[in-house]
C-alpha positions as CSV (number, residue, x, y, z in Angstrom):
1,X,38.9,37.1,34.7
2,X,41.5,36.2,37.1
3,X,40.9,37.9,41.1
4,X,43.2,38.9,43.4
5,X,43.1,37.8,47.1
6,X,45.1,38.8,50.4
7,X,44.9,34.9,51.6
8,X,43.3,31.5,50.5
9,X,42.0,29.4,53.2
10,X,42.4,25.6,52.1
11,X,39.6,24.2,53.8
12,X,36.8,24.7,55.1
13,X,36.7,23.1,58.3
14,X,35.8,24.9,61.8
15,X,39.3,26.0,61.8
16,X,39.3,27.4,58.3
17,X,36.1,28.9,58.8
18,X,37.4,30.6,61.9
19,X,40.3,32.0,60.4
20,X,38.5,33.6,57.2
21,X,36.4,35.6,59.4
22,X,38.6,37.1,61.2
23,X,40.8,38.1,57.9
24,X,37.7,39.2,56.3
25,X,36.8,41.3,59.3
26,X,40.5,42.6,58.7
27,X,39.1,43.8,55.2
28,X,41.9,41.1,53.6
29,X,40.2,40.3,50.5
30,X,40.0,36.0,51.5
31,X,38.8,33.1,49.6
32,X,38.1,29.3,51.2
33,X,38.5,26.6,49.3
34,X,36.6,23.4,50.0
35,X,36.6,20.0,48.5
36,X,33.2,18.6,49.4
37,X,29.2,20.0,49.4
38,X,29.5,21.9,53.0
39,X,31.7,23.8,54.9
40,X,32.2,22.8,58.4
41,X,35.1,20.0,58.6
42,X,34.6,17.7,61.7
43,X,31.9,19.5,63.3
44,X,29.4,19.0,60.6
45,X,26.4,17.6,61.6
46,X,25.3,14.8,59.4
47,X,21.6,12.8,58.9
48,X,23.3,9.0,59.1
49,X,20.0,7.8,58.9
50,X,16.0,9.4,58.8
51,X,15.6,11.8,61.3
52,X,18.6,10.5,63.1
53,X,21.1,13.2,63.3
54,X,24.8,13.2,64.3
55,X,28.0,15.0,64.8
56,X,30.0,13.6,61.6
57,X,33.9,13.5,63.4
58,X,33.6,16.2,66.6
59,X,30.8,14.9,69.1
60,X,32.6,17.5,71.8
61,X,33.4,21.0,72.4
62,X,36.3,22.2,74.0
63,X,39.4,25.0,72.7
64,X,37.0,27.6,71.5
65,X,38.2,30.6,73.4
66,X,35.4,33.0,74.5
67,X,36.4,35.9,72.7
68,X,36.3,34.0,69.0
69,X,32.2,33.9,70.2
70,X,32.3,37.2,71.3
71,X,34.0,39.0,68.0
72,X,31.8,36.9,65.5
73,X,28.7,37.0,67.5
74,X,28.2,33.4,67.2
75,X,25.4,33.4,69.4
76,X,23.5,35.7,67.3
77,X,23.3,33.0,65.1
78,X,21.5,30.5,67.0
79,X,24.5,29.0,69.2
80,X,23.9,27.4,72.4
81,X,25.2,25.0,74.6
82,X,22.8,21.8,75.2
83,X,24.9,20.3,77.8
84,X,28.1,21.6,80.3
85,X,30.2,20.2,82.5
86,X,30.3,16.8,81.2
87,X,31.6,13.7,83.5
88,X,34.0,10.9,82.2
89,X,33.4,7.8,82.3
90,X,35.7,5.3,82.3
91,X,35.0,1.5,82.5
92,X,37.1,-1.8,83.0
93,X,36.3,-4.8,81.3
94,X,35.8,-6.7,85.0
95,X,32.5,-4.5,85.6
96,X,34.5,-1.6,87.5
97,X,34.2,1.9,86.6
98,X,35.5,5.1,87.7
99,X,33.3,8.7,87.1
100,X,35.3,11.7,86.6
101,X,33.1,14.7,87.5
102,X,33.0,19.0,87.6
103,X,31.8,17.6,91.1
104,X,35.0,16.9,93.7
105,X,32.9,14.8,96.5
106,X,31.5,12.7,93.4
107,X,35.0,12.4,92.1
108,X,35.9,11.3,95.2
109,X,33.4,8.9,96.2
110,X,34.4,7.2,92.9
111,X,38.1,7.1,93.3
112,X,37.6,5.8,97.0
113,X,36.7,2.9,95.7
114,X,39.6,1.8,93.8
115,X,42.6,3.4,95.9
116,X,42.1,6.0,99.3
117,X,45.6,7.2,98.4
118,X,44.8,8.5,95.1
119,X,41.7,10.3,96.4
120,X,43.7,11.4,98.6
121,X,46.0,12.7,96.3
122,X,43.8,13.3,93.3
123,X,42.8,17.6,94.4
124,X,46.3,18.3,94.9
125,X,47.2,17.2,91.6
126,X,44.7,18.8,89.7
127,X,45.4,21.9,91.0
128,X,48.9,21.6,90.2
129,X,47.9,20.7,86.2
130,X,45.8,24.2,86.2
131,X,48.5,26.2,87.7
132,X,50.3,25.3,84.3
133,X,48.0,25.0,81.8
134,X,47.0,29.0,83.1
135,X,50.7,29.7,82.2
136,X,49.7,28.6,78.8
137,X,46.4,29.8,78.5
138,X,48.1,33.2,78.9
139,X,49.9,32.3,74.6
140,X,46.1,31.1,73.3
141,X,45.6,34.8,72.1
142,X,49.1,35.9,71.1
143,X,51.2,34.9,68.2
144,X,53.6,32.4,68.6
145,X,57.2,34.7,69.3
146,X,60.2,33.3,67.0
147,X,63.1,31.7,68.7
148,X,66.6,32.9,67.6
149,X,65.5,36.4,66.5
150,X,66.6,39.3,68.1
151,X,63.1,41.1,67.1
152,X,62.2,43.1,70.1
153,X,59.0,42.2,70.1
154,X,59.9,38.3,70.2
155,X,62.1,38.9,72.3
156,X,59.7,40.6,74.5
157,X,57.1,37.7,74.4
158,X,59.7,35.0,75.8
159,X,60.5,37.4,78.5
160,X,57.1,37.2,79.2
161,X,56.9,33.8,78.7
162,X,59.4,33.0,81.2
163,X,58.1,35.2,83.7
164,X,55.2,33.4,83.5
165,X,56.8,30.5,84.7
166,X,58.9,31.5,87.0
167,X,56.1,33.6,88.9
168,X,54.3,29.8,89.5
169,X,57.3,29.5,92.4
170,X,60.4,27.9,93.0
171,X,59.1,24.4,93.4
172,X,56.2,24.6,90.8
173,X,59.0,26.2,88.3
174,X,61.3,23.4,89.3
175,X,57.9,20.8,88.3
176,X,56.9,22.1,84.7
177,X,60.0,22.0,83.2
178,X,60.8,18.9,84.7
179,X,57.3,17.1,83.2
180,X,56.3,19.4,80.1
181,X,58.3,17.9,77.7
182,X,57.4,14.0,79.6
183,X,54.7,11.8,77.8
184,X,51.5,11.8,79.9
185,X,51.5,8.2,80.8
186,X,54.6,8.6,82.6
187,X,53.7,11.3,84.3
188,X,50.5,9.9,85.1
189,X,51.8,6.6,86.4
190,X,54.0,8.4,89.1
191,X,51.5,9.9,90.6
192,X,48.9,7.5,90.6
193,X,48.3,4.0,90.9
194,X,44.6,3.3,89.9
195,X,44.5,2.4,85.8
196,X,41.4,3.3,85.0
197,X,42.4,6.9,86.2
198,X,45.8,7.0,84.5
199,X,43.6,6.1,81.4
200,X,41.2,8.8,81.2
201,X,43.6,11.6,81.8
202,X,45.8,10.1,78.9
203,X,43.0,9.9,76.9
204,X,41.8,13.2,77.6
205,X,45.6,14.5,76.9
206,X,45.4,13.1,73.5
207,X,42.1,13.9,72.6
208,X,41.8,15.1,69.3
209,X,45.8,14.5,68.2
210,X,47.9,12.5,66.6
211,X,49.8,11.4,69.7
212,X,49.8,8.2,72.2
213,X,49.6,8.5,75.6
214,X,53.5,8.1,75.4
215,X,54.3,9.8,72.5
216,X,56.9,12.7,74.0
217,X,55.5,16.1,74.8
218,X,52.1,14.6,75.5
219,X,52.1,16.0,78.7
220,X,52.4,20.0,77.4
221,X,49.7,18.8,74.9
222,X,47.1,18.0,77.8
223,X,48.3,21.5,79.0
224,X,46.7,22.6,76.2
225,X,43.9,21.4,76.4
226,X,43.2,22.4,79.9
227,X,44.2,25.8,78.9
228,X,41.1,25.9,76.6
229,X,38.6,24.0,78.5
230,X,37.2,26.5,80.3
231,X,37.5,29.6,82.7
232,X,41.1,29.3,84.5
233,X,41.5,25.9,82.9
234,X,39.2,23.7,84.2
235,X,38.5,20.4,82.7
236,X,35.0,21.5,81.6
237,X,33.5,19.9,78.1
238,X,30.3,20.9,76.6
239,X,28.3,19.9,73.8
240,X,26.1,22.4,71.0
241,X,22.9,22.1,70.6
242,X,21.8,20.7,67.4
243,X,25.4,19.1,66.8
C-alpha cells in the first residue's frame, strides 16, 4: 500500500535530520531516506577500535544557530558542550608556531613573535571581518529572497539586505563589496605578512567546503562561517560531548 508524503528527505545526515524536524513539527507528513545502518551523516560517532571512540567525518562544531537547539530541545536530550572556545594551532615545518586564541593578549603574544606589525594590526582586522559577517548573520534565519522577481516580499528582503550594508558606513560599505566576492588568500595576503597566519584564516574560511583558499568568493564563505560561530560572530568552536 503506497503512502503519501508532504516531503522526502534524501539523507539522513545532521542536515537532513534537522530539516525533517522541523517539517514534521510543521505537521508535513515527511519521510528520510538513508542509505546506511544510522542516521547522522558526518557527525556520527563511530568505535574505530575497542573502547576507542571517534567523530566519523565532523570532529568540530560550529553553524548550528541557537534557536535550531532551542525549538527541538536538543538539550533535553542529553546535549552538552565538552569543550568552548577552542584555540588554533598552526605549526611550520621549521619548529615555529603561531596560537590563535578567544584570548587577544595570548593572540598577541603569539603573533609578536613573528611580525609586531601584524599584531599590531591583527584587532583591527578582526573587528572589521565581524562587522560583515553580522550583516550576514542577519540571512541565517530567513529564506533566501529571489533575484529578478518583482514579489514584494523579495523585493522587500533585498531592501533589507542592502540596508544592511549600507548601515556598516561609507568606508566599511565601500570594503565589503570590494573583498566579498575576492578569494580569501588574497585578501589575506594584503593585509598581512606572517604565513602561518594567512594560513589558518584560509583554512578556517574553507573549513568544511569544497573551495581553496583561492577559489573565488572564498572570502563571503569565511563570512559565513563567522556569522555562525558564535554570538555576534565571533570565531568561537566547540566540541559535543560524547562526539
Amino acid at each position: 500500500m503506497s503512502k503519501a508524503y508532504d516531503a522526502i528527505i534524501i539523507g539522513g545526515g545532521h542536515n537532513g535530520l534537522v530539516c525533517a524536524a522541523y517539517l514534521a513539527r510543521a505537521r508535513k507528513r515527511t519521510l528520510v531516506l538513508e542509505a546506511t545502518d544510522r542516521v547522522g551523516g558526518a557527525a556520527v560517532t563511530r568505535e574505530i577500535i575497542p573502547g576507542f571512540k571517534v567523530s566519523a567525518c565532523a570532529h568540530l562544531l560550529y553553524l548550528l544557530h541557537p534557536k535550531v537547539l532551542t525549538d527541538l530541545r536538543v538539550q533535553d536530550h542529553g546535549f552538552k558542550l565538552s569543550a568552548r572556545d577552542m584555540s588554533t594551532l598552526a605549526l611550520a615545518e621549521d619548529g615555529r608556531h603561531l596560537v590563535l586564541a578567544t584570548d587577544s593578549a595570548l593572540t598577541s603574544a603569539s603573533l609578536s613573535a613573528h611580525s609586531a606589525a601584524d599584531a599590531v594590526a591583527l584587532p583591527a582586522f578582526q573587528a572589521r571581518i565581524r562587522r560583515f559577517a553580522r550583516v550576514i548573520q542577519r540571512l541565517l534565519t530567513e529564506t533566501p529572497p529571489r533575484l529578478g522577481t518583482r514579489n514584494r516580499s523579495d523585493q522587500l528582503a533585498l531592501l533589507k539586505l542592502a540596508w544592511s550594508i549600507r548601515r556598516l558606513g561609507r568606508q566599511d560599505m565601500r570594503e565589503f563589496l570590494r573583498i566579498a566576492g575576492m578569494n580569501v588568500a588574497d585578501l589575506l595576503e594584503e593585509q598581512f605578512e606572517t604565513d602561518l597566519l594567512c594560513g589558518a584564516y584560509a583554512f578556517d574560511a574553507v573549513l568544511g567546503t569544497r573551495l581553496g583558499p583561492r577559489s573565488p568568493n572564498s572570502t563571503l564563505t569565511w563570512f559565513y562561517r563567522l556569522a555562525g560561530g558564535g554570538k555576534n560572530g565571533s570565531n568561537a568552536l566547540a566540541q559535543p560531548e560524547g562526539g
